[in-house]
DRENGUKE-249349 format. One record per residue (C-alpha): z, x, y; residue number from 1. Coordinates in steps of 0.5 Angstrom, whole numbers, plus 500, padded with zeros to 3 digits. Layout:
N
<node pz="Z" px="X" py="Y" seq="NUM"/>
...
This chain:
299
<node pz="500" px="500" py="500" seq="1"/>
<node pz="502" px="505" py="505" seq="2"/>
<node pz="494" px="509" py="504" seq="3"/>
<node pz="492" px="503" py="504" seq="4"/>
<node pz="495" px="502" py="513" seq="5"/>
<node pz="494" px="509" py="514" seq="6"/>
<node pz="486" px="508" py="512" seq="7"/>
<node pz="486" px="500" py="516" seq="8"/>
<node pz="489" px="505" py="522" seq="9"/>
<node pz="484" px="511" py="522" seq="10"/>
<node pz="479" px="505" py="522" seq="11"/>
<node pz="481" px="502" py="528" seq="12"/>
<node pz="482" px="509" py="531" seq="13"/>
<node pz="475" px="510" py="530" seq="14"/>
<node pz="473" px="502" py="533" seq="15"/>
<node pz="477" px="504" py="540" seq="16"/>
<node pz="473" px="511" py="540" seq="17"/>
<node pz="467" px="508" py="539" seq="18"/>
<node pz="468" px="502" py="544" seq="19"/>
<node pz="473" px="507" py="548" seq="20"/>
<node pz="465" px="511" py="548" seq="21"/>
<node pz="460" px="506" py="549" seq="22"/>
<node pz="464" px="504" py="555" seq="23"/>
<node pz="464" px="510" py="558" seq="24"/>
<node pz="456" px="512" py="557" seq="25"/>
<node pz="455" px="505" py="559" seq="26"/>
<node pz="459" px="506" py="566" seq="27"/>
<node pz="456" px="513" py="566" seq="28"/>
<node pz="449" px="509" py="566" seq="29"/>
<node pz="450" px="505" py="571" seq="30"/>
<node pz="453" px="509" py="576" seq="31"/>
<node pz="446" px="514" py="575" seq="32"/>
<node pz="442" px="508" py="576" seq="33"/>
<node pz="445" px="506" py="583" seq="34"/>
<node pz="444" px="513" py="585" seq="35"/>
<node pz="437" px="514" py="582" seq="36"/>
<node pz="435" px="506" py="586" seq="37"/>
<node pz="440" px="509" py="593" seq="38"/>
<node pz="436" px="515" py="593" seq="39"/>
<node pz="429" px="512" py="591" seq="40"/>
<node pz="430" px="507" py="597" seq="41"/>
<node pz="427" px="511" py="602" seq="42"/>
<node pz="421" px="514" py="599" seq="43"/>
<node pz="420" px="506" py="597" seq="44"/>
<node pz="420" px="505" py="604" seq="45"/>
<node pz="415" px="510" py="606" seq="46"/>
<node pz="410" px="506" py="601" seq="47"/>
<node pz="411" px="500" py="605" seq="48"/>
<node pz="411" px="502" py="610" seq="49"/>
<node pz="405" px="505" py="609" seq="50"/>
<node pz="401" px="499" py="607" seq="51"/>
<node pz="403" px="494" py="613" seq="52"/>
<node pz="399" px="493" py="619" seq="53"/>
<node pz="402" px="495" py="624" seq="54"/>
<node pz="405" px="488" py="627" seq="55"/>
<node pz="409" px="488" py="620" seq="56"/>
<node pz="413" px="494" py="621" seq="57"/>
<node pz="418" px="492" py="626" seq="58"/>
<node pz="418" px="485" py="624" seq="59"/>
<node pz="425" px="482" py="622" seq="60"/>
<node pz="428" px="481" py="617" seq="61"/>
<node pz="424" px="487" py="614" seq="62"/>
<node pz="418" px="485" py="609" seq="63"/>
<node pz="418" px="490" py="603" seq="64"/>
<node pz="411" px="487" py="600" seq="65"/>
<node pz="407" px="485" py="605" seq="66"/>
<node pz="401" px="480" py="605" seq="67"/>
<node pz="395" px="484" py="605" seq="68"/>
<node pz="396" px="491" py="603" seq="69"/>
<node pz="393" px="496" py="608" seq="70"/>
<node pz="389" px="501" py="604" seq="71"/>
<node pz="385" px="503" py="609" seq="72"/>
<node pz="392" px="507" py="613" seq="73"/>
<node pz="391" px="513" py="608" seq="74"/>
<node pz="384" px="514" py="611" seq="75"/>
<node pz="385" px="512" py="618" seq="76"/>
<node pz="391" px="518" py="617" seq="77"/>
<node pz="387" px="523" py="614" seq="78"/>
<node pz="381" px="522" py="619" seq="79"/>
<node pz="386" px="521" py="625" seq="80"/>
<node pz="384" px="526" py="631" seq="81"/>
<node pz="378" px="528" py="627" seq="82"/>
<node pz="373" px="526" py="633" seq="83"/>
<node pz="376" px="529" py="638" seq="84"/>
<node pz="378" px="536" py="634" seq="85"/>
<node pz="371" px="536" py="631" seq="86"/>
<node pz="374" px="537" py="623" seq="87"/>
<node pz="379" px="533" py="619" seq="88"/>
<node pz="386" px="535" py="620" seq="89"/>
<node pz="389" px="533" py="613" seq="90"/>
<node pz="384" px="537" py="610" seq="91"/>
<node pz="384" px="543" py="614" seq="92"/>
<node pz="392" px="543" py="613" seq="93"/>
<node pz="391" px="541" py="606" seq="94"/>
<node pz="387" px="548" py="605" seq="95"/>
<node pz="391" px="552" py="608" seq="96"/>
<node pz="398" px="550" py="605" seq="97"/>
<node pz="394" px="550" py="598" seq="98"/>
<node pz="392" px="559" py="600" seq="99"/>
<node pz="399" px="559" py="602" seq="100"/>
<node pz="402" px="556" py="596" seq="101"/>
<node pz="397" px="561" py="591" seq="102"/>
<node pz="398" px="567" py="594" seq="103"/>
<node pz="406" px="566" py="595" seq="104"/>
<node pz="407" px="563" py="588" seq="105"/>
<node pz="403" px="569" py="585" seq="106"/>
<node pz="408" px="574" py="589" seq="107"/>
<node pz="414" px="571" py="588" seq="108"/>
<node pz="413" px="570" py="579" seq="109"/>
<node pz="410" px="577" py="578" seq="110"/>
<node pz="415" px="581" py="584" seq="111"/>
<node pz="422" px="577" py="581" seq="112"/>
<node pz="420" px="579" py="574" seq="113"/>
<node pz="418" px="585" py="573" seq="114"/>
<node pz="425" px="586" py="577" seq="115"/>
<node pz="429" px="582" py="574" seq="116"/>
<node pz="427" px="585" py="567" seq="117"/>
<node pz="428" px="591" py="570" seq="118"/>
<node pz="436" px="589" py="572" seq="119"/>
<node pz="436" px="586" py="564" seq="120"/>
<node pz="433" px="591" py="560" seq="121"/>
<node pz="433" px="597" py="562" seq="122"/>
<node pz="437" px="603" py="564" seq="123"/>
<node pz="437" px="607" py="571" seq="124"/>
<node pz="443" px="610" py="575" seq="125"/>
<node pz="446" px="605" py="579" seq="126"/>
<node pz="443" px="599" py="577" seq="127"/>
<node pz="449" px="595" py="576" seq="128"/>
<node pz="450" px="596" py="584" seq="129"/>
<node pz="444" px="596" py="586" seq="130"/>
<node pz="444" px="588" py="582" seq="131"/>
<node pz="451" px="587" py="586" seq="132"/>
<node pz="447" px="589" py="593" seq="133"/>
<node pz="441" px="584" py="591" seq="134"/>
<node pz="445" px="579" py="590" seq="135"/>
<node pz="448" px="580" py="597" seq="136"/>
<node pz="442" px="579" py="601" seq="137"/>
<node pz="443" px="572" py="598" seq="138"/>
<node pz="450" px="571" py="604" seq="139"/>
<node pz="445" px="573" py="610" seq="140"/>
<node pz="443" px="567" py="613" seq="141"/>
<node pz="436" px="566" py="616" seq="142"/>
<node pz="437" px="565" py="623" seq="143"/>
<node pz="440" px="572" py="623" seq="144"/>
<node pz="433" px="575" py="621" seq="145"/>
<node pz="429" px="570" py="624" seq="146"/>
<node pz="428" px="575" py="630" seq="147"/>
<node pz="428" px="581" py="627" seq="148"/>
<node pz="422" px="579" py="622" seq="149"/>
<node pz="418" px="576" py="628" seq="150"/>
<node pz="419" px="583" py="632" seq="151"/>
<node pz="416" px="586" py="626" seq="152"/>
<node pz="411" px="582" py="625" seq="153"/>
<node pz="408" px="583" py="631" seq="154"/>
<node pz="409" px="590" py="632" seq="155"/>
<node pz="404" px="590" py="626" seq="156"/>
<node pz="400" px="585" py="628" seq="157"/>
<node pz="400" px="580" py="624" seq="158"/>
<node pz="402" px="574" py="629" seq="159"/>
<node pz="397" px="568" py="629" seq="160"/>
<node pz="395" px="570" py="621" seq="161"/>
<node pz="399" px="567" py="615" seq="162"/>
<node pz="401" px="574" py="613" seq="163"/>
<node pz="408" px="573" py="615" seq="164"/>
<node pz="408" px="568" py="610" seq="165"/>
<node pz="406" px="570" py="604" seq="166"/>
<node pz="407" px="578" py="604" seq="167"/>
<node pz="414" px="578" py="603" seq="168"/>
<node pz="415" px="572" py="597" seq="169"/>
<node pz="411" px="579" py="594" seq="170"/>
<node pz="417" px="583" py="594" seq="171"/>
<node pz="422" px="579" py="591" seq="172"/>
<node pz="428" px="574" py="593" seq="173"/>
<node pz="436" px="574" py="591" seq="174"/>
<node pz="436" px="569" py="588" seq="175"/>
<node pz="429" px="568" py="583" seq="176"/>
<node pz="431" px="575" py="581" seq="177"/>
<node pz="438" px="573" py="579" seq="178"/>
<node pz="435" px="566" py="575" seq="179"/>
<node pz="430" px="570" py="571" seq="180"/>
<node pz="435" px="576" py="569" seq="181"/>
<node pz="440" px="571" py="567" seq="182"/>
<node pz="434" px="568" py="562" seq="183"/>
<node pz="432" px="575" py="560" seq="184"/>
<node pz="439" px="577" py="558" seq="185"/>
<node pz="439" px="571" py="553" seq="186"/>
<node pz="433" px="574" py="550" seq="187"/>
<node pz="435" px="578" py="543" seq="188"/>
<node pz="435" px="585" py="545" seq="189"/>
<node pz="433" px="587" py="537" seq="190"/>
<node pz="426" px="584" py="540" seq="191"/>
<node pz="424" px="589" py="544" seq="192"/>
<node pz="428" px="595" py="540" seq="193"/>
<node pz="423" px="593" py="534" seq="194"/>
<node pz="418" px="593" py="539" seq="195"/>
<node pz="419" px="601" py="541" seq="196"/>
<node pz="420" px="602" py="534" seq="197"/>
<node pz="413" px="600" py="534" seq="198"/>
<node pz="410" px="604" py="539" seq="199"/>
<node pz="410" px="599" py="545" seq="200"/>
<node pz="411" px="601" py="551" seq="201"/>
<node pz="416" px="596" py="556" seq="202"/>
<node pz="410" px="593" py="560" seq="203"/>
<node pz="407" px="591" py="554" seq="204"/>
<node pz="415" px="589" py="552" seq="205"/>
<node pz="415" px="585" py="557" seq="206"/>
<node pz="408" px="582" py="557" seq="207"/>
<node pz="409" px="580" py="550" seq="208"/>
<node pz="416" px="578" py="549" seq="209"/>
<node pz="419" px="576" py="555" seq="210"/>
<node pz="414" px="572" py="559" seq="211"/>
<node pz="411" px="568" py="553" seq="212"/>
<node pz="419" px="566" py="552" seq="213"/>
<node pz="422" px="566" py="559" seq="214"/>
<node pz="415" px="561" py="560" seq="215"/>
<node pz="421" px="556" py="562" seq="216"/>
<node pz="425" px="560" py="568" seq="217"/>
<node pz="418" px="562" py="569" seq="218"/>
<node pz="416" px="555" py="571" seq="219"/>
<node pz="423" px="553" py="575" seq="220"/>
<node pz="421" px="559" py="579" seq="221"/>
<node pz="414" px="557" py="580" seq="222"/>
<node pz="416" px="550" py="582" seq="223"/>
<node pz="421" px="552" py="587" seq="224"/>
<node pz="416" px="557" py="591" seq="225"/>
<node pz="411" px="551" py="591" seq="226"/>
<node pz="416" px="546" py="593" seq="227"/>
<node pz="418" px="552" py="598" seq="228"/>
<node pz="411" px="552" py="600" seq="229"/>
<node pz="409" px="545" py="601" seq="230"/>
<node pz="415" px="543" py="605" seq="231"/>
<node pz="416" px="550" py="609" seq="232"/>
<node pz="416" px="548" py="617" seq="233"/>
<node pz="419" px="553" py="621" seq="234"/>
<node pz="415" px="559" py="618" seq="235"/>
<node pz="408" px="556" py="620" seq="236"/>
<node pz="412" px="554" py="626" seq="237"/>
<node pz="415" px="561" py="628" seq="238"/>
<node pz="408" px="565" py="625" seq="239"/>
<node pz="402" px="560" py="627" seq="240"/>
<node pz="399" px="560" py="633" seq="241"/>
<node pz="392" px="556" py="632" seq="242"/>
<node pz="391" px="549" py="630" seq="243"/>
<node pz="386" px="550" py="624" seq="244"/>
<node pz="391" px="555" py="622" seq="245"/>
<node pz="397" px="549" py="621" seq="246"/>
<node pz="399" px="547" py="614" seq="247"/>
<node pz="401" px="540" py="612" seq="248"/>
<node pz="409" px="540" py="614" seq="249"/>
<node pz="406" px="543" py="621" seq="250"/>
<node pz="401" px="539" py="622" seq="251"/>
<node pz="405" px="532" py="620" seq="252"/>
<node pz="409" px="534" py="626" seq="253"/>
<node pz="403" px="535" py="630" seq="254"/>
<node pz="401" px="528" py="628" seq="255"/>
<node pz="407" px="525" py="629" seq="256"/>
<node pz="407" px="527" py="636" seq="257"/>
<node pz="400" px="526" py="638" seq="258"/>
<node pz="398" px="521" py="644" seq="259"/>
<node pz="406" px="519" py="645" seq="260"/>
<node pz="408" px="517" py="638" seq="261"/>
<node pz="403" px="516" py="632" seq="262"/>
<node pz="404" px="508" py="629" seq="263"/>
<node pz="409" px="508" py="624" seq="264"/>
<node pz="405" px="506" py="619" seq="265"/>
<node pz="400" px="512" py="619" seq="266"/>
<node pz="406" px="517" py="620" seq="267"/>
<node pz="408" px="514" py="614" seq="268"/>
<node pz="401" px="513" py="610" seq="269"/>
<node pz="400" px="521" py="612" seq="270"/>
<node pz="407" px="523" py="610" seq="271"/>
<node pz="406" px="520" py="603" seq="272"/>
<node pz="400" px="523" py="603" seq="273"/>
<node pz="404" px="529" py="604" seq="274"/>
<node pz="409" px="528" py="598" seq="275"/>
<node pz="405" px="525" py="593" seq="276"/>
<node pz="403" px="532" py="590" seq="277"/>
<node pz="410" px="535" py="590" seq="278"/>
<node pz="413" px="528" py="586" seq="279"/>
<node pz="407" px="528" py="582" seq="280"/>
<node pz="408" px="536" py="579" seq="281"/>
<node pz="415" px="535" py="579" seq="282"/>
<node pz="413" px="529" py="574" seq="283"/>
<node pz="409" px="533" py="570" seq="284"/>
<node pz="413" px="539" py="569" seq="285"/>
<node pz="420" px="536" py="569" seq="286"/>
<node pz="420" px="538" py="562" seq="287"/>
<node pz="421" px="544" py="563" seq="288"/>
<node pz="425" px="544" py="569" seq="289"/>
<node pz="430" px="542" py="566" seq="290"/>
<node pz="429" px="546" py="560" seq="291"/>
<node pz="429" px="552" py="565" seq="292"/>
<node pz="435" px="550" py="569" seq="293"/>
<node pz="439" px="548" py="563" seq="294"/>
<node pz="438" px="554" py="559" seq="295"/>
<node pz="439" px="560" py="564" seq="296"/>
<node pz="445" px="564" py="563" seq="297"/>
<node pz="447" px="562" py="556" seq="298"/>
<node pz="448" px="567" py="551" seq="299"/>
């Protein structure tokens, strides 16, 4: 009899666990819809707002879905000025984010790597303190080398070109060179050892091992940089001088500023227009995204 009430309360122990637990994922659930439907409010606004005429955007109380969809702001956005300036302006800004987007992104994964392989993998004097100093650029703020950098690209010329702004994405950054090393530390060592043995030399252990097995923290990296990228203001802001050489973020704000205030429903039609892209790469490499962020650091 006593075994018998010992297995009936071990049963109804497991039964509260398991509604104890139900409970707990189904509050956790809900609590991560409310924060996704709060944090989506404003980019389903945009999109509203974009397809309105213009005397539905302030109308009260507001209409989220309006009567007839305004398809043609997208292009009335994307030609806005065209006449005037002699060229499409979006495209123009589009172009030139996309050369910038190339150049930087190959900068930052070739340069990070190869720095941060050498602070996981390879031996040389001093490298722990040289690692320690790396990671203590990360706590100089912007603003502080704002002025300096913009003195010494002029001093070299490079004002009202898009150098400034792709050049140093090629000699590496504090914190990818920390993502990527601590992926790289997590990458068995008797891999490279066996490919020494075979005669291998550490470019090819690195071509061959660890970029193929880091293609995760190689992806966030890159996704970052983009994003970086695409959404940068101050930087084509601070460097550019000529409105053909403006990127989308820069050219968004010239948008908006023109005859005295742009519609609401074109400002929000070009700024769609510009995030789309971004929401749709994040969209497909999401995967791997969480793969590289989750996996970095772990032994």
């Amino acid at each position: 009899m006593k075994a018998v009430n010992v297995k009936v309360a071990k049963e109804h122990n497991l039964k509260s666990i398991r509604a104890a637990t139900i409970t707990k994922n189904v509050l956790i659930q809900l609590a991560l819809i409310s924060l996704s439907i709060a944090f989506a409010f404003p980019f389903v606004w945009m999109v509203s707002t974009a397809l309105k005429a213009s005397g539905e955007v302030m109308h009260e109380p507001p209409i989220w879905v309006p009567d007839k969809l305004q398809w043609q702001n997208f292009t009335d956005a994307l030609n806005h000025g065209k006449e005037s300036l002699g060229f499409s302006p979006f495209l123009i800004y589009a172009r030139n984010t996309l050369i910038l987007c190339i150049l930087t992104v190959s900068g930052v994964v070739l340069s990070n790597a190869l720095v941060a392989y050498s602070f996981a993998k390879l031996r040389w004097p001093g490298r722990d303190l040289v690692f320690k100093l790396t990671l203590a650029t990360m706590m100089v703020p912007f603003p502080v080398l704002m002025v300096p950098t913009f003195a010494l690209f002029k001093e070299v010329g490079w004002i009202g070109s898009f150098k400034p702004l792709w050049v140093p994405a090629w000699f590496g950054s504090a914190f990818n060179i920390f993502l990527l090393r601590q992926f790289f530390l997590t990458i068995p060592k008797e891999l490279s050892e066996a490919a020494t043995i075979d005669g291998a030399t550490e470019l090819r252990i690195f071509l061959d091992i660890f970029v193929p097995l880091s293609k995760p923290a190689i992806a966030v990296v890159a996704l970052f940089a983009f994003m970086g990228v695409w959404t940068d203001f101050l930087g084509p802001l601070i460097y550019l001088l000529d409105q053909k050489q403006f990127t989308l973020a820069l050219g968004l704000q010239f948008f908006q500023s023109q005859n005295g205030g742009t519609p609401f429903n074109l400002q929000m039609a070009a700024t769609t227009i510009v995030i789309l892209p971004v929401v749709v790469l994040f969209f497909f490499t999401q995967r791997l995204f969480i793969q590289g962020i989750a996996l970095t650091g772990l032994k």
